[in-house]
FIRO-296014 format. One line per field, with one value per residue (C-alpha): residue in one letter; x, y, z. Coordinates in steps of 0.25 Angstrom, whole numbers. Layout:
N
rest: [A;...]
xx: [X;...]
yy: [Y;...]
zz: [Z;...]
% end
This chain:
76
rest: [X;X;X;X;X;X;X;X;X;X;X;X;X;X;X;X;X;X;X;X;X;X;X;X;X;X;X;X;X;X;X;X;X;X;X;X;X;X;X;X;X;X;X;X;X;X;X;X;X;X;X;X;X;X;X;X;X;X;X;X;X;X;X;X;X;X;X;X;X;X;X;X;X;X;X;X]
xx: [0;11;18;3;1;16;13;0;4;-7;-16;-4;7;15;23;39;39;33;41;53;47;44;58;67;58;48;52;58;71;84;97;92;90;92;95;90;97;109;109;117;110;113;106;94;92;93;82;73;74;72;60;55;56;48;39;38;37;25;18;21;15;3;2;5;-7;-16;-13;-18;-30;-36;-33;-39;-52;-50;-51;-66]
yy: [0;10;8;10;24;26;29;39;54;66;74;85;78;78;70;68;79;88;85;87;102;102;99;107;119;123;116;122;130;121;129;144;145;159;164;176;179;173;184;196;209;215;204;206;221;216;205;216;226;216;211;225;229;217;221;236;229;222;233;242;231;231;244;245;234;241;255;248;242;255;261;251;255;267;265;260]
zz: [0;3;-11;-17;-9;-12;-26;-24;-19;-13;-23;-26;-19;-33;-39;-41;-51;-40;-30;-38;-44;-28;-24;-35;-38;-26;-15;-3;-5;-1;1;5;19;23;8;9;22;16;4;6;9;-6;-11;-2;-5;-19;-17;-9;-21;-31;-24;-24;-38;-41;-31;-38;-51;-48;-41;-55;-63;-54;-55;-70;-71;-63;-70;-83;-78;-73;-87;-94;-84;-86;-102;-101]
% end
């Protein structure tokens, strides 16, 4: 019975392709305890700019979006 039960997995559990994809793309990180603490504090300020100007750009492209959905309201 156990060789029987062996074979049969859990609605969603996967197979062996999803536990590789699980194992070598998503699963939890391996090698980068305390990364960002380990980082130098140039690099840091660099990360904290760069998150910034992504930040910026979306909020002007949510703008940007928005600026041309009240014009085309505007037009009717």
């Amino acid at each position: 019975m156990s060789e029987a039960n062996r074979g049969q997995k859990a609605p969603g559990e996967g197979g062996r392709l999803f536990a590789w994809a699980y194992k070598y793309l998503a699963g939890p990180a391996e090698g980068v305890q305390g990364a960002m603490q380990g980082g130098s504090t140039q690099a840091r300020e660099l990360w904290k700019q760069d998150l910034e100007n992504r930040k910026r750009w979306s909020r002007e492209q949510r703008e940007r979006k928005r600026a041309e959905r009240e014009a085309r309201r505007a037009e009717r």
